[in-house]
Each structure stands twice: as structure tokens, then as C-alpha cells.
NUVEX-995751 format. One record per residue: z, x, y of N, C-alpha, C, O, CB in turn. Coordinates in steps of 0.2 Angstrom, whole numbers, padded with zeros to 4 digits. Each point is the difference from the previous one (the first is absolute). Glycine has a CB too. Layout:
{atom {Z, X, Y}, {Z, X, Y}, {Z, X, Y}, {Z, X, Y}, {Z, X, Y}} ...
***
This chain:
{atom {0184, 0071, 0230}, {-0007, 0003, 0001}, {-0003, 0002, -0007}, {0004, 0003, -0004}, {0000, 0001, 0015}} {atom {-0008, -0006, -0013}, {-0006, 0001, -0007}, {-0005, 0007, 0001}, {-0004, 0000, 0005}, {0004, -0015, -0007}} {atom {0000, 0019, -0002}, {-0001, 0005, -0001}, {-0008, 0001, -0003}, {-0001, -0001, -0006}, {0014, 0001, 0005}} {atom {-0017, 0001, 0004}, {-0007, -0001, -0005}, {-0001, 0005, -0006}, {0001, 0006, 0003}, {-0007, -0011, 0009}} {atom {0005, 0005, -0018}, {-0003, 0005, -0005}, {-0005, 0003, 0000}, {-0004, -0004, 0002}, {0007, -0001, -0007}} {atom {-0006, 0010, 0004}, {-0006, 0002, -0003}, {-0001, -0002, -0007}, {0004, 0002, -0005}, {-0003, 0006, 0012}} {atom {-0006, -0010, -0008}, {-0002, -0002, -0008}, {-0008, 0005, 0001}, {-0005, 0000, 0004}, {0011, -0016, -0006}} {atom {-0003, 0019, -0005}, {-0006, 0006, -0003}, {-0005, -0006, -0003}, {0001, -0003, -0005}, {0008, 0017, 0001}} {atom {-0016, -0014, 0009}, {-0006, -0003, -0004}, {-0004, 0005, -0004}, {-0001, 0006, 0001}, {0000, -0014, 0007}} {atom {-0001, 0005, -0013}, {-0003, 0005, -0005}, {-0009, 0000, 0004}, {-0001, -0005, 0004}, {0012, 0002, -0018}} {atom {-0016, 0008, 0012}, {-0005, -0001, 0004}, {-0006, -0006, -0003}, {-0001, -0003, -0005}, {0005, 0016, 0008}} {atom {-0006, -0013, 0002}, {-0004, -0006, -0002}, {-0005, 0000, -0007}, {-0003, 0005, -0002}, {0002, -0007, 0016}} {atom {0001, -0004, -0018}, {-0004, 0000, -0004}, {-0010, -0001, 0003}, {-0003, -0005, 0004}, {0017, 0000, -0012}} {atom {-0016, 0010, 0006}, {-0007, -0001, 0002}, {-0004, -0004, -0006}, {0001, 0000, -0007}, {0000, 0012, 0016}} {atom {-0006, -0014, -0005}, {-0005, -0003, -0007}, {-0006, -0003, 0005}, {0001, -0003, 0005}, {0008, -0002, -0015}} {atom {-0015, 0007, 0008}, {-0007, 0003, 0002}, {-0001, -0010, 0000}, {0003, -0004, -0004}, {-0008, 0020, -0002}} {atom {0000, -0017, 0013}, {-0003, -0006, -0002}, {-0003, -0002, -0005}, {0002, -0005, -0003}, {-0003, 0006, 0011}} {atom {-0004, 0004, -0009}, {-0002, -0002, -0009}, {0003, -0003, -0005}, {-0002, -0005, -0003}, {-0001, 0013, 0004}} {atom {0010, -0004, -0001}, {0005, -0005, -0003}, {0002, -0005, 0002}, {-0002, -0005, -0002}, {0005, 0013, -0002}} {atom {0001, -0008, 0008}, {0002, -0006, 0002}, {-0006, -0007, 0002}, {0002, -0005, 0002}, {0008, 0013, 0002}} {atom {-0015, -0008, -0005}, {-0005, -0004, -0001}, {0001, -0001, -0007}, {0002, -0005, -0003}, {-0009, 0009, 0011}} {atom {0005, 0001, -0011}, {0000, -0003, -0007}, {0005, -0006, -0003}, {-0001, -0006, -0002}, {-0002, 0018, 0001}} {atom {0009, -0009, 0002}, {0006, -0003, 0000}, {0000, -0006, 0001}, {0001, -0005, -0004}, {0002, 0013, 0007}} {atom {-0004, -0008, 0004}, {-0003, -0007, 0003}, {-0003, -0005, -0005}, {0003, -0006, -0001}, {-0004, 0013, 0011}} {atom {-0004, -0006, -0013}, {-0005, -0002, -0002}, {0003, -0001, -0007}, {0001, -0006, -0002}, {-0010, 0013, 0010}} {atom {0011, -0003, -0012}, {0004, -0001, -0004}, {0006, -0006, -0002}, {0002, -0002, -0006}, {-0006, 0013, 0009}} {atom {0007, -0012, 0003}, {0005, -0002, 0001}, {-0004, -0008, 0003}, {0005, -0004, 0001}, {0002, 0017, 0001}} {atom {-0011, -0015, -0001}, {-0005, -0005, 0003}, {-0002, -0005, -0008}, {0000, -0006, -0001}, {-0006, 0017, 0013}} {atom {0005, -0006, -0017}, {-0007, -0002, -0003}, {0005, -0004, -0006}, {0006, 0001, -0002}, {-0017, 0010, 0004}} {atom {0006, -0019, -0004}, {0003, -0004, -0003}, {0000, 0003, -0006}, {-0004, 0003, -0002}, {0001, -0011, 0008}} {atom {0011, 0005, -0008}, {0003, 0004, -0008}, {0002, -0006, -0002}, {0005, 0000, -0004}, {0001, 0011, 0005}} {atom {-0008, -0017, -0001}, {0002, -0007, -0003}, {-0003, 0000, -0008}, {0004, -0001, -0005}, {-0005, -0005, 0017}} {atom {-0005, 0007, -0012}, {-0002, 0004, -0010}, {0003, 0005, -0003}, {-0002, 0000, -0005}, {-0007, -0002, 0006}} {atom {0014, 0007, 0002}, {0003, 0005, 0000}, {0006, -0004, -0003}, {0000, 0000, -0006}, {-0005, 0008, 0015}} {atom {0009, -0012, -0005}, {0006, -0002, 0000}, {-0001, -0007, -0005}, {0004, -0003, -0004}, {0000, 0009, 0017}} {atom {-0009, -0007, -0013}, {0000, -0008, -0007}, {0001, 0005, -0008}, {0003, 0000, -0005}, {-0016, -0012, 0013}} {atom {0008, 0017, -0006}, {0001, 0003, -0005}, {0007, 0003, -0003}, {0003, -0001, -0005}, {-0015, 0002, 0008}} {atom {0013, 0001, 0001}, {0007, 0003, -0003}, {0005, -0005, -0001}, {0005, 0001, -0004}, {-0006, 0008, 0011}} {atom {0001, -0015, -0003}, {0004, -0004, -0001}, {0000, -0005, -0010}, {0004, -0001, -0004}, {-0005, 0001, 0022}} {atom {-0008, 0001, -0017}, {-0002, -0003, -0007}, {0002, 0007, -0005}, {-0002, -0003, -0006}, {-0009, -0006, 0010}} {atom {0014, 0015, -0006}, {0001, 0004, -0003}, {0008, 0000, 0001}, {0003, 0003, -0003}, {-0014, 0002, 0004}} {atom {0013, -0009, 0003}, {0007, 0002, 0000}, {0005, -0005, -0005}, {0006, 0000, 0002}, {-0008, 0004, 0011}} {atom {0000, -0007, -0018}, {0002, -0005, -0003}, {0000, 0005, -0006}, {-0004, 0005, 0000}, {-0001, -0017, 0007}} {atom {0010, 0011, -0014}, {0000, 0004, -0006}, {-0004, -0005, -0004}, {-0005, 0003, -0002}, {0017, 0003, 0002}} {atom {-0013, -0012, -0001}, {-0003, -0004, -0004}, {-0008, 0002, 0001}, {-0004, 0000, -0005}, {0015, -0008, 0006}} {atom {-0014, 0008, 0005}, {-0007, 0002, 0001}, {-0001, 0007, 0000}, {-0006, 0002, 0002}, {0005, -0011, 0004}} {atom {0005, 0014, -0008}, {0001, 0007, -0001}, {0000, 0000, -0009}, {-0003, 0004, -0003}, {0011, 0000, 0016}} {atom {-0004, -0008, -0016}, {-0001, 0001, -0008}, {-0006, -0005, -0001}, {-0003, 0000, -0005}, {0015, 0002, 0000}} {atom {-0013, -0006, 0009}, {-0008, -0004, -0002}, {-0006, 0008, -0001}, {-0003, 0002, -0005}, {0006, -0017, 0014}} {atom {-0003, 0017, -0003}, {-0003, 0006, -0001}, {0000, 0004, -0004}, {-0005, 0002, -0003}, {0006, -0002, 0011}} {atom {0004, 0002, -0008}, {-0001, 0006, -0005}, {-0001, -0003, -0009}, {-0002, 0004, -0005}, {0013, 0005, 0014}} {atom {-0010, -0016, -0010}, {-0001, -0001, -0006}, {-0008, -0003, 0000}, {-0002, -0002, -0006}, {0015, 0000, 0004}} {atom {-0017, 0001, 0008}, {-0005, 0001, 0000}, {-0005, 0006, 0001}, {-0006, 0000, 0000}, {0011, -0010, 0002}} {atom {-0001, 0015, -0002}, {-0001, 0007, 0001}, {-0003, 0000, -0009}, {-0005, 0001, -0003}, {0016, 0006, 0015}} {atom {-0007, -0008, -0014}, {0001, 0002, -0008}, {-0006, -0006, -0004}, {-0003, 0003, -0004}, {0020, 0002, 0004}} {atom {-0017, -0010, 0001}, {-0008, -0004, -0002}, {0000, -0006, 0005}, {0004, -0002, 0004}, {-0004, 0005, -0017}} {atom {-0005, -0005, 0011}, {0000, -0009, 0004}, {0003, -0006, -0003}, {-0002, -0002, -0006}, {-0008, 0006, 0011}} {atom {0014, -0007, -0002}, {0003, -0005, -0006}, {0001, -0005, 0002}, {-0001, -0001, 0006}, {0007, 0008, -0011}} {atom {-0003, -0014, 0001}, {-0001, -0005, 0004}, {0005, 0000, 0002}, {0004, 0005, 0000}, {-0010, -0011, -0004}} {atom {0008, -0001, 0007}, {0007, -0001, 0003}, {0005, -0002, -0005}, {0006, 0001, 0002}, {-0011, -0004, 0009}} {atom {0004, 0000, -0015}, {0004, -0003, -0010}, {0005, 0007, -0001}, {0006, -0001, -0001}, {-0020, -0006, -0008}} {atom {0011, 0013, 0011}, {0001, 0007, -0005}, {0005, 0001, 0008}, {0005, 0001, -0002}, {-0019, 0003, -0009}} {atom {0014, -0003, 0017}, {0002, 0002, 0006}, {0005, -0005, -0001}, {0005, 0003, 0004}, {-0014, 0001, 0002}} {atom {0011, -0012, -0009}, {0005, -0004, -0001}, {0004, 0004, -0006}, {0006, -0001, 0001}, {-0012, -0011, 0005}} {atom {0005, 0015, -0011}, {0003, 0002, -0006}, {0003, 0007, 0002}, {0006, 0000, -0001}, {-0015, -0007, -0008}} {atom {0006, 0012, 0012}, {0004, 0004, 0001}, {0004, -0001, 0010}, {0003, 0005, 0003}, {-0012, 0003, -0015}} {atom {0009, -0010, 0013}, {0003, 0000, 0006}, {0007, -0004, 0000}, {0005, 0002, 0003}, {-0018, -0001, 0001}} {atom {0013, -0007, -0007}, {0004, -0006, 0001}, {0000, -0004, 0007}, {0005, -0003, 0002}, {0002, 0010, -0010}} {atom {-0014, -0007, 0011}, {0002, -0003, 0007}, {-0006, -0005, -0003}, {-0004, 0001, -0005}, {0009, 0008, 0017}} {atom {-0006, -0014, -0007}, {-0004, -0007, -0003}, {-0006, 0002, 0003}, {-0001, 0004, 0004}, {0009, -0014, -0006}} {atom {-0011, 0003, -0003}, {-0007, 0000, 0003}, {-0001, 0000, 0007}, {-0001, 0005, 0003}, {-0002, -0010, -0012}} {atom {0003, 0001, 0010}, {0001, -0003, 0009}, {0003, 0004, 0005}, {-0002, 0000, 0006}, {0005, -0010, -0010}} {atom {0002, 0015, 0002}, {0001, 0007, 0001}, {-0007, 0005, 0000}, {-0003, 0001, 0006}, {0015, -0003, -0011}} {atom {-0015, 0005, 0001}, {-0002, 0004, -0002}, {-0008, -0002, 0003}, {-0004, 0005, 0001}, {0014, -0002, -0010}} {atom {-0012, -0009, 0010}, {-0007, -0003, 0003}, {0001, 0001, 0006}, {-0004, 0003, 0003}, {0000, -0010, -0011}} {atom {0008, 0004, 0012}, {0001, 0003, 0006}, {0000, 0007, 0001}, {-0005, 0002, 0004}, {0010, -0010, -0005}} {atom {-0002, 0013, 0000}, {0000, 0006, 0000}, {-0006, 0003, -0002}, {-0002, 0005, 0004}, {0012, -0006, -0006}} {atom {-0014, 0001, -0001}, {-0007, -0001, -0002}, {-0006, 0001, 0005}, {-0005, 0003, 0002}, {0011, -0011, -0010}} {atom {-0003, 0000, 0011}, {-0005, -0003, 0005}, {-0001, 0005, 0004}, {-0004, 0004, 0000}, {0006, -0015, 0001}} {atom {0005, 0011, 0004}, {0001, 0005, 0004}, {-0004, 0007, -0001}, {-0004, 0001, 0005}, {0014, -0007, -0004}} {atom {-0009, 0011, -0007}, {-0005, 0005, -0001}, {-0004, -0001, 0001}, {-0003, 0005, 0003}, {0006, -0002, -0008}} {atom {-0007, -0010, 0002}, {-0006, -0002, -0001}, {-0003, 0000, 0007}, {-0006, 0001, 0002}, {0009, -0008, -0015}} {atom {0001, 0004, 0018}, {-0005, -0002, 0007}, {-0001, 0009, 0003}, {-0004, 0002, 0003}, {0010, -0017, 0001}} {atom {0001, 0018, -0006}, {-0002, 0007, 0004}, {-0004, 0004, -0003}, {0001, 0006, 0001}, {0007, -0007, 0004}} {atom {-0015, -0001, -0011}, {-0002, 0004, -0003}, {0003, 0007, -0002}, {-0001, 0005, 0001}, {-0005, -0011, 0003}} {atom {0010, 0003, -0009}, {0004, 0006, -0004}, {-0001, 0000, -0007}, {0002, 0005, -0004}, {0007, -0003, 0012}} {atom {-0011, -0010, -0010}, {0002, -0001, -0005}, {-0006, -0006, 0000}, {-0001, -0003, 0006}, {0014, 0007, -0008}} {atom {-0018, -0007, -0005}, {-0003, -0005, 0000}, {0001, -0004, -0008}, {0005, 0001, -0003}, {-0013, 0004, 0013}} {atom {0004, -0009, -0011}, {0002, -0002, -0005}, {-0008, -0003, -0004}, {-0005, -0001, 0004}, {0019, -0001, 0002}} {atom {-0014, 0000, -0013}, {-0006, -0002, -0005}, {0002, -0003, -0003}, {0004, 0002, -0005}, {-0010, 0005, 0005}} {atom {0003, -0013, 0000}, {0002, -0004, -0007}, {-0004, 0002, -0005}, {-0006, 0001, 0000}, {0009, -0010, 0005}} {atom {0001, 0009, -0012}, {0000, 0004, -0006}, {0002, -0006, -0006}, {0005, 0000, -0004}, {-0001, 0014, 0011}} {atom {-0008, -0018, -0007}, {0000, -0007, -0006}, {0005, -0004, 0004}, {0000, -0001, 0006}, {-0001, 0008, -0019}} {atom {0006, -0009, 0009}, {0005, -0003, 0003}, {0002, 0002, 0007}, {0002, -0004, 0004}, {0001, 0001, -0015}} {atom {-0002, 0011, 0010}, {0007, 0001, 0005}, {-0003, 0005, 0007}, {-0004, 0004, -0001}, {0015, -0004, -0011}} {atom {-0010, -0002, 0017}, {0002, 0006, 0006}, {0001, 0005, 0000}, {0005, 0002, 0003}, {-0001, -0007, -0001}} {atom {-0009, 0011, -0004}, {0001, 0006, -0001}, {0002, 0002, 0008}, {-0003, -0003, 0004}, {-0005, 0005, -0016}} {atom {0013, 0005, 0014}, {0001, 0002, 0005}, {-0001, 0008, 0001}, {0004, 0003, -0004}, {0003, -0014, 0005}} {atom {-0010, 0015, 0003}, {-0001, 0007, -0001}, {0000, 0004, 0007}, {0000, -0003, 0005}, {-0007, 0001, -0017}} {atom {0006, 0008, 0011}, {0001, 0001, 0009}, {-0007, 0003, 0002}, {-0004, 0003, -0003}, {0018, 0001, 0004}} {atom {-0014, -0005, 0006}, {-0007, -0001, 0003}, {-0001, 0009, 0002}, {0005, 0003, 0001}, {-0004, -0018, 0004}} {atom {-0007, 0018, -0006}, {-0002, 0007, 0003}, {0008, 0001, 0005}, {0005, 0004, 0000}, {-0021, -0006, 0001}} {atom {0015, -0004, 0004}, {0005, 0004, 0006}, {0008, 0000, 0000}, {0004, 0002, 0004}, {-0012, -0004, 0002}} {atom {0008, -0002, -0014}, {0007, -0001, -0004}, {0001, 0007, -0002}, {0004, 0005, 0002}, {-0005, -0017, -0007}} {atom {-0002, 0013, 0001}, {0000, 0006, -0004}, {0000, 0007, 0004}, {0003, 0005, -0002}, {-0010, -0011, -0007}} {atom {0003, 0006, 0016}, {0000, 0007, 0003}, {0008, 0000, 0002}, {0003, 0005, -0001}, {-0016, -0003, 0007}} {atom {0017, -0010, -0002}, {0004, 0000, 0005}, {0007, 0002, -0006}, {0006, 0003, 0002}, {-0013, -0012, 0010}} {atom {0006, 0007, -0018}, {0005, 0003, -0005}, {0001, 0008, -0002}, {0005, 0004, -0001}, {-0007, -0015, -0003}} {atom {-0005, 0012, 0004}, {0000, 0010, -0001}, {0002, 0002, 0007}, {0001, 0005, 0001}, {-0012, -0002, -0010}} {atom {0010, -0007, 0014}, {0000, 0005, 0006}, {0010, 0001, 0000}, {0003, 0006, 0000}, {-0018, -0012, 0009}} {atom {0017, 0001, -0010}, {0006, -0002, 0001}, {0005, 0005, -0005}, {0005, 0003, 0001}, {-0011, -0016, 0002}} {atom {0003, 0010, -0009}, {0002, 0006, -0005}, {0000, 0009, 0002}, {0003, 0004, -0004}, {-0007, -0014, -0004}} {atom {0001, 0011, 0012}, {-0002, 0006, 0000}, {0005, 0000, 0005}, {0005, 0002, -0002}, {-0017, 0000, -0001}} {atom {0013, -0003, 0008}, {0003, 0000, 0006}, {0009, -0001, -0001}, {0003, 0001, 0005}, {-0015, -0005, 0001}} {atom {0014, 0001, -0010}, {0006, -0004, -0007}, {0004, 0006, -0003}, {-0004, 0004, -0003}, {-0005, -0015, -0001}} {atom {0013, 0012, 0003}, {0004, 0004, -0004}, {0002, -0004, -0005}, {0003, -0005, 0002}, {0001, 0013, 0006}} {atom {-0004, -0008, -0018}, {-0001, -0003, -0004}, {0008, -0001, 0000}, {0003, 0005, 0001}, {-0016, -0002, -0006}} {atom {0015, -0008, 0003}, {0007, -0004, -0002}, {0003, 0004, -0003}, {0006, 0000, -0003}, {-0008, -0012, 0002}} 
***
């Protein structure tokens, strides 16, 4: 013969329609630019491209010299900024000048601000 328990429920959690609408809604809304983006920040190589474009605009010659990763590397990486508007680029005589775009520049202060420094 099996014995039934009492199990102590704790009281209900309450939450106003308001909220749970919201939520809803929240919980609904497309984060696919949200999530490209984070995923394009999640890389170190396009995180020191940044920040050494933080400091001036430079070609990719000068990104091959201090980095050690190749060209072919580094234009890639490039691109990628480059389609998500973070970064663009001007040619400057021979070479490829690359620099960060207005919404380069806010999404690195914003980031820095929010960042506890190394």
C-alpha cells in the first residue's frame, strides 16, 4: 500500500497581463540582426581589426605586418565588417585605406563602456 505526500507549494507567482504581453512580444520579435551581430563580434581577429582601427585607418599591408595572419585572411575579415556596416574603406593612391564607419565607432564606445578593461 503507497502512501500519498504532501508537497509544500510555494504561492503562486503572479504577473499582470501587461506584462506577460509584453514578454510575449518580446519573446516574438525578430533578433536575427541581433544574433549576426554578435556572432560577427565573436571572432578575436575582427575584435583587433577594430580596435586597431579605433587608433587610425590603415590599409591591409600594415594589418598583415602587425598581426601575422595573411592577406586573404584579413580581406575576408574586412568584408564581413564591411557588409555589416562597421567598417568601410577608400582608396588612398595605391592602397585600400580601411576606417570605421559612424556605427563602427558608436558600437565600439558603447561596448567599451559596458566592458571592464583587460
Amino acid at each position: 500500500m503507497s502512501e500519498k505526500q504532501e508537497i509544500e507549494a510555494c504561492e503562486p507567482y503572479i504577473i499582470s497581463k501587461n506584462v506577460l504581453d509584453k514578454v510575449h512580444l518580446a519573446m516574438s520579435e525578430d533578433v536575427s540582426k541581433m544574433t549576426e551581430l554578435f556572432k560577427l563580434l565573436s571572432d578575436p581577429i575582427r575584435l583587433h581589426i577594430l580596435k586597431a582601427l579605433e587608433i587610425q585607418d590603415l590599409c591591409v599591408c600594415i594589418l598583415v605586418e602587425v598581426t601575422n595572419y595573411k592577406h586573404s585572411a584579413l580581406s575576408y575579415h574586412l568584408k564581413l565588417l564591411k557588409d555589416a556596416d562597421i567598417v568601410d574603406s577608400k582608396r588612398d593612391k595605391s592602397f585600400q585605406t580601411y576606417f570605421l564607419t559612424g556605427y563602427g565607432r558608436s558600437l565600439i564606445a558603447s561596448l567599451e563602456k559596458i566592458l571592464p578593461p583587460l
